[in-house]
N, CA, C and O atoms as a GROMACS GRO file, in nm:
protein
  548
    1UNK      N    1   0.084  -0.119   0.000
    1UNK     CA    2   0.000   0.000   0.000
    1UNK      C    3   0.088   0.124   0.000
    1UNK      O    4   0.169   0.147   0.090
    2UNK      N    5   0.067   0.207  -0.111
    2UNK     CA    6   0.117   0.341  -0.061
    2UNK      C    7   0.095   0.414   0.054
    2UNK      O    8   0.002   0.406   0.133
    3UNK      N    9   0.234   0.521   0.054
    3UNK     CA   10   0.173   0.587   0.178
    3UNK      C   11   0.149   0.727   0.112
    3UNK      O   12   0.252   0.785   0.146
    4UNK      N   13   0.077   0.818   0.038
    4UNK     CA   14   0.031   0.862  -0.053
    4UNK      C   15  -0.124   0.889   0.056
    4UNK      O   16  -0.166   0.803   0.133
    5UNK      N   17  -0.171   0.990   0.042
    5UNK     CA   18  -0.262   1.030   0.160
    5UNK      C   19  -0.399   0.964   0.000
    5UNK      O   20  -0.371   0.978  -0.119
    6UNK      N   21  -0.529   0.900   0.050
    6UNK     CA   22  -0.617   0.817  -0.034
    6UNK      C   23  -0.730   0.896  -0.014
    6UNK      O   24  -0.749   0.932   0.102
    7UNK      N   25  -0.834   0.943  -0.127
    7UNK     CA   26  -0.944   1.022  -0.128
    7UNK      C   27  -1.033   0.952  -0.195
    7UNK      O   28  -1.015   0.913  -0.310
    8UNK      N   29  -1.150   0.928  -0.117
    8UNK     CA   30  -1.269   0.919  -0.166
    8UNK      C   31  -1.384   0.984  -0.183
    8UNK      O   32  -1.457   1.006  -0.086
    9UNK      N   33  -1.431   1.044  -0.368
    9UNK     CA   34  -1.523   1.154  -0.346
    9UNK      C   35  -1.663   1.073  -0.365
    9UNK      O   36  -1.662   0.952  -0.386
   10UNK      N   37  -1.761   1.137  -0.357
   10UNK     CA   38  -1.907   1.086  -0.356
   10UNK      C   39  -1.868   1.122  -0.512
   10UNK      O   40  -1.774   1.192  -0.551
   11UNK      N   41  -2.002   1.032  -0.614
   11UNK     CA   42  -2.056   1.075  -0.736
   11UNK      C   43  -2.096   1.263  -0.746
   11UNK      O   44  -2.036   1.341  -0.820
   12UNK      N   45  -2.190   1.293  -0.670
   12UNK     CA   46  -2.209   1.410  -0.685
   12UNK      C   47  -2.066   1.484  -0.730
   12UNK      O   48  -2.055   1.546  -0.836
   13UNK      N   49  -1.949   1.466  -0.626
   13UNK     CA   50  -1.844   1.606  -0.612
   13UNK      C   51  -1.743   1.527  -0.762
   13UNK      O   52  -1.661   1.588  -0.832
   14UNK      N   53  -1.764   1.454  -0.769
   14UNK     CA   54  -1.713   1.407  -0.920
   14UNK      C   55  -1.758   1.459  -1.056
   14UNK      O   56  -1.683   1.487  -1.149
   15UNK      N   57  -1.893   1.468  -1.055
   15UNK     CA   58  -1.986   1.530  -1.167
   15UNK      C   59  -1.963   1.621  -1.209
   15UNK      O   60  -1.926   1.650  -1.322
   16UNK      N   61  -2.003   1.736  -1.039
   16UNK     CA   62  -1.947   1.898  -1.050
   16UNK      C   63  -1.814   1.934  -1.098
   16UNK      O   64  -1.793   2.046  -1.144
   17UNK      N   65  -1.677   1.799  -1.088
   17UNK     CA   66  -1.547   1.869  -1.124
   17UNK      C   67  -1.554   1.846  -1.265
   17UNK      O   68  -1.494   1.929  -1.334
   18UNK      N   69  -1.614   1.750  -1.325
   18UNK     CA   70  -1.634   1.756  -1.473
   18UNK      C   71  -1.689   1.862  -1.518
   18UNK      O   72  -1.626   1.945  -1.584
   19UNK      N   73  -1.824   1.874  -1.486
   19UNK     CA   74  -1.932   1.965  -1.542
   19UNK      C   75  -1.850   2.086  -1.537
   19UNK      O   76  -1.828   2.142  -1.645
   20UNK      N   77  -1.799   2.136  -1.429
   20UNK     CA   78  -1.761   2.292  -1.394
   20UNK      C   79  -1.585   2.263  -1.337
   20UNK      O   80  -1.529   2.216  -1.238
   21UNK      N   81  -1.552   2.321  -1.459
   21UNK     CA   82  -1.404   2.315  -1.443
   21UNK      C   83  -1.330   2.379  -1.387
   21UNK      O   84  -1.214   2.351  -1.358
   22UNK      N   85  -1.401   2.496  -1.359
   22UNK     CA   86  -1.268   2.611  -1.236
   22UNK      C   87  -1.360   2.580  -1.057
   22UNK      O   88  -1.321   2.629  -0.951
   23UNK      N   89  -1.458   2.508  -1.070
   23UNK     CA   90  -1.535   2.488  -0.969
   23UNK      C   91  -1.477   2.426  -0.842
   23UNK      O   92  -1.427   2.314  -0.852
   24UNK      N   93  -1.479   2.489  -0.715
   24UNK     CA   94  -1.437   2.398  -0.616
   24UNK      C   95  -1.413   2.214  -0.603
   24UNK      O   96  -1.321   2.146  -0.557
   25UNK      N   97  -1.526   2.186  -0.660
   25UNK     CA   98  -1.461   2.052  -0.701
   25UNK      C   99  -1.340   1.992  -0.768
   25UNK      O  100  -1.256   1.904  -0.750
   26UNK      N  101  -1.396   2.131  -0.896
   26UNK     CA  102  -1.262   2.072  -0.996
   26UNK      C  103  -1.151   2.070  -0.898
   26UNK      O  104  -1.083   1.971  -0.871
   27UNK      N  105  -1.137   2.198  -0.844
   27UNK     CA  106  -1.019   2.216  -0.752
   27UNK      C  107  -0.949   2.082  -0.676
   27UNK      O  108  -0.845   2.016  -0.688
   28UNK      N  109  -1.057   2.081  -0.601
   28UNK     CA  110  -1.018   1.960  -0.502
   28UNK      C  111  -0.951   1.818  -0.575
   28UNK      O  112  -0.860   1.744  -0.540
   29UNK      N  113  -1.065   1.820  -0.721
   29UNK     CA  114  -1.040   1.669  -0.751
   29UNK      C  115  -0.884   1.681  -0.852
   29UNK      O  116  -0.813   1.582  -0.865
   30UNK      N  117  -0.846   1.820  -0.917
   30UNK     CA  118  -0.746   1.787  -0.942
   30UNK      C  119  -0.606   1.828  -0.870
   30UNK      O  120  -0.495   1.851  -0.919
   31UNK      N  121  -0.662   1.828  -0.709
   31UNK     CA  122  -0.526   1.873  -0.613
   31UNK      C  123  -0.496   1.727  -0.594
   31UNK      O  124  -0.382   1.687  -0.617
   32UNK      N  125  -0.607   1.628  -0.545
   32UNK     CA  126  -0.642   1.464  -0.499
   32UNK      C  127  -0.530   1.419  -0.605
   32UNK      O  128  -0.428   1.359  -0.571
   33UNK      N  129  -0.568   1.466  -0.784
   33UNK     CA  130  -0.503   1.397  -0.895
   33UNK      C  131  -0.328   1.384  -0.866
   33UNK      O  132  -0.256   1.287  -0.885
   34UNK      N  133  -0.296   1.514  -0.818
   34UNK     CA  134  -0.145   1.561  -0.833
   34UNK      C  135  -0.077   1.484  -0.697
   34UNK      O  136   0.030   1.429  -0.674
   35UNK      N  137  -0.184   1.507  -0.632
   35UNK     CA  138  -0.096   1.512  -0.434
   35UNK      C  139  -0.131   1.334  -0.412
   35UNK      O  140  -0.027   1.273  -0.384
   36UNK      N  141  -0.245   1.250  -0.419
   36UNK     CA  142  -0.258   1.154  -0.357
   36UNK      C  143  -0.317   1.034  -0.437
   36UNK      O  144  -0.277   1.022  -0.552
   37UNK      N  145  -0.396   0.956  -0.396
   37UNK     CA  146  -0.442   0.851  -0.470
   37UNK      C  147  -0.611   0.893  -0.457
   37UNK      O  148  -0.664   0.917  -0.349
   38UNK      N  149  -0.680   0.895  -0.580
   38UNK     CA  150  -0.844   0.884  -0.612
   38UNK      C  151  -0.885   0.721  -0.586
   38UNK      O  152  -0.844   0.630  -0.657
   39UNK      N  153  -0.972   0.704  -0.474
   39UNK     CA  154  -1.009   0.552  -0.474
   39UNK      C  155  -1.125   0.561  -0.577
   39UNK      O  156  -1.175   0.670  -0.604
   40UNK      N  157  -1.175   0.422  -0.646
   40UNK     CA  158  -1.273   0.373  -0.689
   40UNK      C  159  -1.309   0.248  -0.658
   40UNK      O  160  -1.216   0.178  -0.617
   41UNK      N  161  -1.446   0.180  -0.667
   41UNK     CA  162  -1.472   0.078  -0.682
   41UNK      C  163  -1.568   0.053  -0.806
   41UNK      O  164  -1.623   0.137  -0.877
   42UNK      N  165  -1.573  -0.092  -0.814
   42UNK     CA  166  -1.694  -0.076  -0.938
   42UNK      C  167  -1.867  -0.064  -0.875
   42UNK      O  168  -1.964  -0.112  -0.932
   43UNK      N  169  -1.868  -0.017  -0.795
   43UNK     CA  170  -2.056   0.044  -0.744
   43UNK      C  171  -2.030   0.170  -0.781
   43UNK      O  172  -2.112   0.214  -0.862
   44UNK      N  173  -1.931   0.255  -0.744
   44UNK     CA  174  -1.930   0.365  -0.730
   44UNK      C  175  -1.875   0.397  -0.880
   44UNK      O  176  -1.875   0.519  -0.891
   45UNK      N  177  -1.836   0.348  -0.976
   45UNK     CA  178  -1.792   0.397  -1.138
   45UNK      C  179  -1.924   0.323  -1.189
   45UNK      O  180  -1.965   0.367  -1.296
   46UNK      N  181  -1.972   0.254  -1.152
   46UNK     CA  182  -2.105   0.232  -1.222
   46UNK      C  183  -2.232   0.334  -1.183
   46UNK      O  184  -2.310   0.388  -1.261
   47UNK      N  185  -2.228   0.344  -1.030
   47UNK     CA  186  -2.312   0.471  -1.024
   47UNK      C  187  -2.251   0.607  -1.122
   47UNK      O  188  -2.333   0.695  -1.149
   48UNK      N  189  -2.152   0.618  -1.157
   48UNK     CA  190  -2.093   0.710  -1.212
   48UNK      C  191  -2.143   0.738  -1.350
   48UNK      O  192  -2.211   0.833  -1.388
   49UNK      N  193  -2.092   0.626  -1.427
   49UNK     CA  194  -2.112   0.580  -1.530
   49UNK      C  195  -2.281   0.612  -1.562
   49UNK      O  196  -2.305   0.713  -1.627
   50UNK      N  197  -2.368   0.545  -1.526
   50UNK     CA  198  -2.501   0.533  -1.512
   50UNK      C  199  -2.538   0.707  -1.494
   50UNK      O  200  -2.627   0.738  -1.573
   51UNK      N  201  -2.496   0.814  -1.416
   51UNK     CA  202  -2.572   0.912  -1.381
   51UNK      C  203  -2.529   1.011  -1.493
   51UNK      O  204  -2.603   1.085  -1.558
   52UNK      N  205  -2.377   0.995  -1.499
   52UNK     CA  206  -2.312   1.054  -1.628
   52UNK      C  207  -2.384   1.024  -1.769
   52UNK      O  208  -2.333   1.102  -1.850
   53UNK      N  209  -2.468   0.954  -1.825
   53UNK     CA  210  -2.542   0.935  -1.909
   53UNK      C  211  -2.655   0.960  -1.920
   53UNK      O  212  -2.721   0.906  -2.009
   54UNK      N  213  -2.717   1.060  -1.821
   54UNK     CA  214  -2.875   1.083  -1.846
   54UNK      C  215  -2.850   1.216  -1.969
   54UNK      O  216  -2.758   1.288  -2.007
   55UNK      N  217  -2.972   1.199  -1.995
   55UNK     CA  218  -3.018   1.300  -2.093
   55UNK      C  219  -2.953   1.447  -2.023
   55UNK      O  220  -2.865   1.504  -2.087
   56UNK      N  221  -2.991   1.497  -1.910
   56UNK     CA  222  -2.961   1.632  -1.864
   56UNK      C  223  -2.798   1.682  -1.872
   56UNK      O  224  -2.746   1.793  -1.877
   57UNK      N  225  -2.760   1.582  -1.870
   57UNK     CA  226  -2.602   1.632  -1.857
   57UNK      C  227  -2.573   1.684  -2.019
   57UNK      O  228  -2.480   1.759  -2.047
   58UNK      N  229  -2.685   1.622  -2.135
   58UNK     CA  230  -2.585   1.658  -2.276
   58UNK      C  231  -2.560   1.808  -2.294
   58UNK      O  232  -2.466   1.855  -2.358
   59UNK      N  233  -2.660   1.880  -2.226
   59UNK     CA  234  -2.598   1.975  -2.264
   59UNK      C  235  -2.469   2.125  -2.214
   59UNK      O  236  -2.439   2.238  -2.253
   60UNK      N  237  -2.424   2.007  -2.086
   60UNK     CA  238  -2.330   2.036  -2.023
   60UNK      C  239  -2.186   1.918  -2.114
   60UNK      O  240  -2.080   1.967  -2.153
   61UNK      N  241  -2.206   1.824  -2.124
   61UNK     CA  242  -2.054   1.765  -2.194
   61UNK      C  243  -2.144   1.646  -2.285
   61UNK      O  244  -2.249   1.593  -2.249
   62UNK      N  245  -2.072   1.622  -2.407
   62UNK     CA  246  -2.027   1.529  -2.495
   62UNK      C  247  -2.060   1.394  -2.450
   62UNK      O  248  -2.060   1.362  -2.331
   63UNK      N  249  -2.093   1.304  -2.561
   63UNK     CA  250  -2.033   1.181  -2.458
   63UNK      C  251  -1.900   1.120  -2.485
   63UNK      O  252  -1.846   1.027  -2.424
   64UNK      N  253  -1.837   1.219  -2.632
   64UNK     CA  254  -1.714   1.159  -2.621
   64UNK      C  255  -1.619   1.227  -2.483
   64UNK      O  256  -1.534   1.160  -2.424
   65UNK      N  257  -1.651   1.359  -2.452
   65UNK     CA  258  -1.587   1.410  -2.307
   65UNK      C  259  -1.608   1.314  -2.177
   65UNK      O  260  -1.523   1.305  -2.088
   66UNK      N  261  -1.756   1.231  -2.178
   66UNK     CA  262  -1.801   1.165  -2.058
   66UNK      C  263  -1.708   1.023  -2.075
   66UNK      O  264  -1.672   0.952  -1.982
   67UNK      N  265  -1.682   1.005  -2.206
   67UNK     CA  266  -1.586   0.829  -2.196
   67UNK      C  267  -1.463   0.889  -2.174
   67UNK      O  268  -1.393   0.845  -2.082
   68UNK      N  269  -1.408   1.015  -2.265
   68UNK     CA  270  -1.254   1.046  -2.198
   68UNK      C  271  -1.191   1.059  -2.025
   68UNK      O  272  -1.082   1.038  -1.971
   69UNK      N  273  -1.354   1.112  -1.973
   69UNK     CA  274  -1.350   1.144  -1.823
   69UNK      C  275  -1.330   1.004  -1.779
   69UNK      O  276  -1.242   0.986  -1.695
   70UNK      N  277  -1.391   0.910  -1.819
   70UNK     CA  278  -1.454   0.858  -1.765
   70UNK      C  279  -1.332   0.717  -1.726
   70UNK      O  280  -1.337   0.642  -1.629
   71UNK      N  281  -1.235   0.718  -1.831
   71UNK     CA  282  -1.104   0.665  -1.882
   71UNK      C  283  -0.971   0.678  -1.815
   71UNK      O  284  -0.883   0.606  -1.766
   72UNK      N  285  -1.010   0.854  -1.845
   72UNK     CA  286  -0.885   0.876  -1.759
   72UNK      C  287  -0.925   0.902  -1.598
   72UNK      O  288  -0.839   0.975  -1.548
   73UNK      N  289  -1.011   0.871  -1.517
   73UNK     CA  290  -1.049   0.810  -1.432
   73UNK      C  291  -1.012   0.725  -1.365
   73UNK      O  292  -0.988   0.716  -1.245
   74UNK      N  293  -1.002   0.616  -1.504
   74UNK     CA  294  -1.010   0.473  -1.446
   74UNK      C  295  -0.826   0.411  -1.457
   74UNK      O  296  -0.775   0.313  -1.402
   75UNK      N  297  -0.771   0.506  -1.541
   75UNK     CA  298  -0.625   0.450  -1.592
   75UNK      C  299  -0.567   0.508  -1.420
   75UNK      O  300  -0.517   0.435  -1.334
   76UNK      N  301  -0.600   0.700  -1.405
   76UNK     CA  302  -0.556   0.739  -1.265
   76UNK      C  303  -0.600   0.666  -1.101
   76UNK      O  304  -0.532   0.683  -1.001
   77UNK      N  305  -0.692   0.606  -1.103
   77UNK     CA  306  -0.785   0.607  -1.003
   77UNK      C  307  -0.686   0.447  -0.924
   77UNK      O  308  -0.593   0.384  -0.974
   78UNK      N  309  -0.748   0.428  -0.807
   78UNK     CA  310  -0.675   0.316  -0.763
   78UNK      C  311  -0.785   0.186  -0.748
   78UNK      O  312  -0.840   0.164  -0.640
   79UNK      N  313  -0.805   0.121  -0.841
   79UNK     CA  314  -0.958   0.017  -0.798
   79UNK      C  315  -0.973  -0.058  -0.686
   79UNK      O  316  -0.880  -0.130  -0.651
   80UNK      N  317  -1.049  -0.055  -0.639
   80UNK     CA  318  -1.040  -0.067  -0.432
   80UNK      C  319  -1.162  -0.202  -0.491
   80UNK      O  320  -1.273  -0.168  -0.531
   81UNK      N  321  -1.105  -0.402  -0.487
   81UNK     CA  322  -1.182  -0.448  -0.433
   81UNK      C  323  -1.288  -0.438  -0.310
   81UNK      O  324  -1.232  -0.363  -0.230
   82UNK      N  325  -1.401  -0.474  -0.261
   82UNK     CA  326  -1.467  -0.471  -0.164
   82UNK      C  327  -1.523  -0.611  -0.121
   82UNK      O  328  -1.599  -0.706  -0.138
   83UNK      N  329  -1.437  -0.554  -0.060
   83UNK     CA  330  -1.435  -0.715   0.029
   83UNK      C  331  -1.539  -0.715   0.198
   83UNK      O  332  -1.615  -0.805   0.235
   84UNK      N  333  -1.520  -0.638   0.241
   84UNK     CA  334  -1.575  -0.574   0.380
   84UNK      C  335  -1.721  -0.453   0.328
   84UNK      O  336  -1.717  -0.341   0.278
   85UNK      N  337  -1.844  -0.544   0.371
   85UNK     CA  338  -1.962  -0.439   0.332
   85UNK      C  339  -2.010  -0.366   0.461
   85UNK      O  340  -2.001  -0.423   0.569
   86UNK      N  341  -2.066  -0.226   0.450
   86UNK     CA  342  -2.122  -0.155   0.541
   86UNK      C  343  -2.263  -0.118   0.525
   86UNK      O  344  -2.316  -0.083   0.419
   87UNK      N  345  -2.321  -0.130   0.642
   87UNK     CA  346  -2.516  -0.046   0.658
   87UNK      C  347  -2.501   0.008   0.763
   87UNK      O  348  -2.520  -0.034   0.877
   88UNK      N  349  -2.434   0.185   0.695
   88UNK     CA  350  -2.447   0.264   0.805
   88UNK      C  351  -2.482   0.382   0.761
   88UNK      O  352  -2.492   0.463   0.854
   89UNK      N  353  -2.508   0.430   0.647
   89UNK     CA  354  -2.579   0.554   0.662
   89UNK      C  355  -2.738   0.544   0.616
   89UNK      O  356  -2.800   0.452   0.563
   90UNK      N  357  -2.767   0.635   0.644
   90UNK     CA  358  -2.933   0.672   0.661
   90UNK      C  359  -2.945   0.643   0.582
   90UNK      O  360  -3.014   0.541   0.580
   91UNK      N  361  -2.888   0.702   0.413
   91UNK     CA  362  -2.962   0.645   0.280
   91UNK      C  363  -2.894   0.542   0.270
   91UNK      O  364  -2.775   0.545   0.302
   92UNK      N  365  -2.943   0.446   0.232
   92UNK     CA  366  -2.824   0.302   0.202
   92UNK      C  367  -2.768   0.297   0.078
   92UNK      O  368  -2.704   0.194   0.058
   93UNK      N  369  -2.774   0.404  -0.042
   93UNK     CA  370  -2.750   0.454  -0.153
   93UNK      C  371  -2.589   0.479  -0.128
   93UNK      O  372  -2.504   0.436  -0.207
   94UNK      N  373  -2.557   0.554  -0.009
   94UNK     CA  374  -2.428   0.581   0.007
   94UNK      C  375  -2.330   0.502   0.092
   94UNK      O  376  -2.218   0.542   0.125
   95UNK      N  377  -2.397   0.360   0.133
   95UNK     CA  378  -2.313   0.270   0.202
   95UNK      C  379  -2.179   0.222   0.088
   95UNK      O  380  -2.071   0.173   0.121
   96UNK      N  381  -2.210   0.243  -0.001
   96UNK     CA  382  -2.085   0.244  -0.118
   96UNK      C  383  -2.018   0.301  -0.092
   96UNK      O  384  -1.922   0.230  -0.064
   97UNK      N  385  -1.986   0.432  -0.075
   97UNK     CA  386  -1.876   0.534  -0.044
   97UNK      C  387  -1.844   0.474   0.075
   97UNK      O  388  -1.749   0.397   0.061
   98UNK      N  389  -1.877   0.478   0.165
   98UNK     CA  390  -1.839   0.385   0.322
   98UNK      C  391  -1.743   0.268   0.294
   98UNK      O  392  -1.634   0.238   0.341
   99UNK      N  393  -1.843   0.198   0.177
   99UNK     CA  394  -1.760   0.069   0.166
   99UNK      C  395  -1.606   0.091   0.109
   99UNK      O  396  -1.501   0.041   0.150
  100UNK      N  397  -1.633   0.198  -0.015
  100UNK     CA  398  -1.479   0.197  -0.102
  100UNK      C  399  -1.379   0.271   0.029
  100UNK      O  400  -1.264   0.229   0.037
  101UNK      N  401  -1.421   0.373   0.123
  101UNK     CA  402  -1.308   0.406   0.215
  101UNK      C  403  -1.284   0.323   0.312
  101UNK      O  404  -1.189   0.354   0.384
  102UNK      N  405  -1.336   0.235   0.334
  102UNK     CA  406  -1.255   0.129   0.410
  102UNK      C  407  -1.244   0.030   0.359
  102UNK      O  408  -1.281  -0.032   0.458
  103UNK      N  409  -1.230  -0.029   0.304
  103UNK     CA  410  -1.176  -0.139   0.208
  103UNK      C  411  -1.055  -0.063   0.152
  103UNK      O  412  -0.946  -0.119   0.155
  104UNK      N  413  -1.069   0.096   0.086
  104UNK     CA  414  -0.917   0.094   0.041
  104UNK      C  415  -0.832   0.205   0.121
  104UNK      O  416  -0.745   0.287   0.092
  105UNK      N  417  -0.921   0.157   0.270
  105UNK     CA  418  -0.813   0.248   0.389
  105UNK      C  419  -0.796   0.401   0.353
  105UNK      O  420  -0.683   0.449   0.346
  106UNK      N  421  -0.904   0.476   0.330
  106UNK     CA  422  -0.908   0.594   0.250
  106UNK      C  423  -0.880   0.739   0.392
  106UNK      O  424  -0.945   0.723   0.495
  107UNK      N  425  -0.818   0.824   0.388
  107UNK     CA  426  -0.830   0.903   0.466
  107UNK      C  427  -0.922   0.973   0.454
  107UNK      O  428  -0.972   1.010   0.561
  108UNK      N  429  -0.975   1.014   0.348
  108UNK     CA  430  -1.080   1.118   0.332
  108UNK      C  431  -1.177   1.104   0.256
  108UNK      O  432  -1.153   1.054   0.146
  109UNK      N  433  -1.313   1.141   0.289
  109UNK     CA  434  -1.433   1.123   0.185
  109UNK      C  435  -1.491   1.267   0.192
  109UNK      O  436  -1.527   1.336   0.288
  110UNK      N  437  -1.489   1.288   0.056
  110UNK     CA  438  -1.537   1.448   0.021
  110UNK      C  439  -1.676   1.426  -0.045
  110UNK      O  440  -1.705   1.350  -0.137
  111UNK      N  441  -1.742   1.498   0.012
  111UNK     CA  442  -1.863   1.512   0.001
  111UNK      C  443  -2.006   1.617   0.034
  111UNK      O  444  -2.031   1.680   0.137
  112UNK      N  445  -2.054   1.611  -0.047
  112UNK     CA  446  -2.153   1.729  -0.044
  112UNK      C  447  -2.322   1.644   0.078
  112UNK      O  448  -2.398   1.702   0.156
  113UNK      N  449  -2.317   1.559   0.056
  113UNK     CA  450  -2.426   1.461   0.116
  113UNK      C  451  -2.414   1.470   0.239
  113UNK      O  452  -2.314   1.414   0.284
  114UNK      N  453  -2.481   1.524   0.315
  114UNK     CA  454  -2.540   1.503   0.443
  114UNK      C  455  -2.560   1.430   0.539
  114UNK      O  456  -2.510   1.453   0.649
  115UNK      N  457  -2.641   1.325   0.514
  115UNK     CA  458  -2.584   1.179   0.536
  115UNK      C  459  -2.438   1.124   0.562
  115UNK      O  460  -2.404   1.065   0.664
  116UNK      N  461  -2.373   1.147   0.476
  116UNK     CA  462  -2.244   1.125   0.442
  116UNK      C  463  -2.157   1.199   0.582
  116UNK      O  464  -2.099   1.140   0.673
  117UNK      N  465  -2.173   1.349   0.558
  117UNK     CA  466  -2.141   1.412   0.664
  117UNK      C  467  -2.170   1.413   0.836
  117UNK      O  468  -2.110   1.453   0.936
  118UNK      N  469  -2.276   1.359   0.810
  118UNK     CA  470  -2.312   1.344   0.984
  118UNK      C  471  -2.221   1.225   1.068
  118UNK      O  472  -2.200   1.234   1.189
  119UNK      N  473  -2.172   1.116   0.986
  119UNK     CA  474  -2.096   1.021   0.996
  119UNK      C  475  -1.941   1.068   1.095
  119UNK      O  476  -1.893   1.010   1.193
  120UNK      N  477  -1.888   1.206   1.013
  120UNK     CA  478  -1.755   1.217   1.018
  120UNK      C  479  -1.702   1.235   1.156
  120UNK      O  480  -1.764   1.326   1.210
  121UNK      N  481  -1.602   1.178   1.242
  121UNK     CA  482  -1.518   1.060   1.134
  121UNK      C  483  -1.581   0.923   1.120
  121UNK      O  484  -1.650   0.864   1.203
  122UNK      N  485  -1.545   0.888   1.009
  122UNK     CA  486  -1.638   0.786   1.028
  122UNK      C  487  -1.508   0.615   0.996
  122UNK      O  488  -1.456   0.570   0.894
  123UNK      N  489  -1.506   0.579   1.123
  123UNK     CA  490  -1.383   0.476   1.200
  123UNK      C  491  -1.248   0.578   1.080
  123UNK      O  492  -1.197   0.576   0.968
  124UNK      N  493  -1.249   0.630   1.168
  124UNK     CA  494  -1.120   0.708   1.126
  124UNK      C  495  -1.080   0.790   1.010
  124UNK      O  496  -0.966   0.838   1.013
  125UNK      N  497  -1.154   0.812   0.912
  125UNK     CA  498  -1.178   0.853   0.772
  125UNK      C  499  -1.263   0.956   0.781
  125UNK      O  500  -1.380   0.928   0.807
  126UNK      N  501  -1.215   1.125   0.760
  126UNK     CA  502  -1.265   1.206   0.775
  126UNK      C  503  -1.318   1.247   0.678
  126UNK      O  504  -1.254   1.264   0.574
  127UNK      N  505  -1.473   1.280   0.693
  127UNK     CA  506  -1.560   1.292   0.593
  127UNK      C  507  -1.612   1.479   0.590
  127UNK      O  508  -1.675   1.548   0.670
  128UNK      N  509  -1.565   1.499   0.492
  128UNK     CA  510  -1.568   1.650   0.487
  128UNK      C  511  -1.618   1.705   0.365
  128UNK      O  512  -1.656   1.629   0.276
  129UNK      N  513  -1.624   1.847   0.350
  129UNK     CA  514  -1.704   1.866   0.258
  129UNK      C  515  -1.609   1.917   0.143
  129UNK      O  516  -1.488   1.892   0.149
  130UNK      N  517  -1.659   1.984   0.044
  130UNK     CA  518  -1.504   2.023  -0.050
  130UNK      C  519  -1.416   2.168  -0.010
  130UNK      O  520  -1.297   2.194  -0.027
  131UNK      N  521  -1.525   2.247   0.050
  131UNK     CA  522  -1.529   2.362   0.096
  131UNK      C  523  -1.420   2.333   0.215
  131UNK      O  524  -1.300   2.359   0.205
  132UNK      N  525  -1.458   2.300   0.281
  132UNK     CA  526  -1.332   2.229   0.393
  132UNK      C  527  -1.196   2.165   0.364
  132UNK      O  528  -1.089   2.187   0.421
  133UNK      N  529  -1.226   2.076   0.255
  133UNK     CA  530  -1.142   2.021   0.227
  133UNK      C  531  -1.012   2.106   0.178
  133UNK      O  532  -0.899   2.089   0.223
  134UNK      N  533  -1.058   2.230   0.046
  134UNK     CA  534  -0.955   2.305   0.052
  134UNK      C  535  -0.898   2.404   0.113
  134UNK      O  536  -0.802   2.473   0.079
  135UNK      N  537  -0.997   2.411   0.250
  135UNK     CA  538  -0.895   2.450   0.352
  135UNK      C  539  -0.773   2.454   0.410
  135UNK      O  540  -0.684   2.533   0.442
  136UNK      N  541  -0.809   2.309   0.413
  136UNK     CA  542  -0.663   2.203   0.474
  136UNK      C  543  -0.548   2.189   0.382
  136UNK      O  544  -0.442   2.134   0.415
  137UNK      N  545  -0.578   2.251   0.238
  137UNK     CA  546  -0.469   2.249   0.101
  137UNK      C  547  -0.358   2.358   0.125
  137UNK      O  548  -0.269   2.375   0.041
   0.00000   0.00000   0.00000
């Protein structure tokens, strides 16, 4: 395992760094790109995948922009088997994010979700928002 500090963002704060490129997200997600490791799993690139394809997004990006994102993603990103499952937040929609930061020992989960946030820390993995997050940058 690296020792490389490990970030896990929700779908939402992923979307926004695509969609909006000078956007706090973007920020965050391409400080994560330079400084540490982006976790993924496959729930969470399939939720990705899946939300990144509705109709509403076309007229924010391409879908050849949504497979390039979507690529270089997956070439940067670190794929976090899940081996260890969790039922701990309120929506059970986001027990995924739970799952990919501990399974791939993640220090941080950035996130806009509420749910998500009421958790933090959550067994040791500080769950913060992006606004916060580039605080600490």
């Amino acid at each position: 395992m690296s020792n490389r500090v490990r970030y896990v963002f929700d779908t939402n704060v992923i979307i926004s760094a695509l969609l909006f490129k000078n956007s706090k997200p973007a920020q965050a997600f391409q400080y994560t790109l330079a400084n540490g490791e982006i976790l993924l799993s496959l729930d969470l690139l399939e939720e990705l995948n899946e939300v990144l394809g509705r109709k509403k997004f076309n007229k924010y990006v391409t879908n050849e922009e949504r497979e390039e994102f979507l690529e270089a993603l997956i070439e940067r990103a670190v794929l976090i088997e899940i081996v260890e499952n969790v039922q701990e937040c309120r929506d059970p929609k986001d027990d995924k994010v739970l799952e990919l930061a501990l399974n791939g020992e993640a220090h941080y989960i950035i996130t806009g979700d509420r749910y998500l946030l009421v958790l933090n820390p959550f067994r040791n993995v500080r769950v913060i928002t992006v606004e916060d997050f580039l605080k600490t940058i």
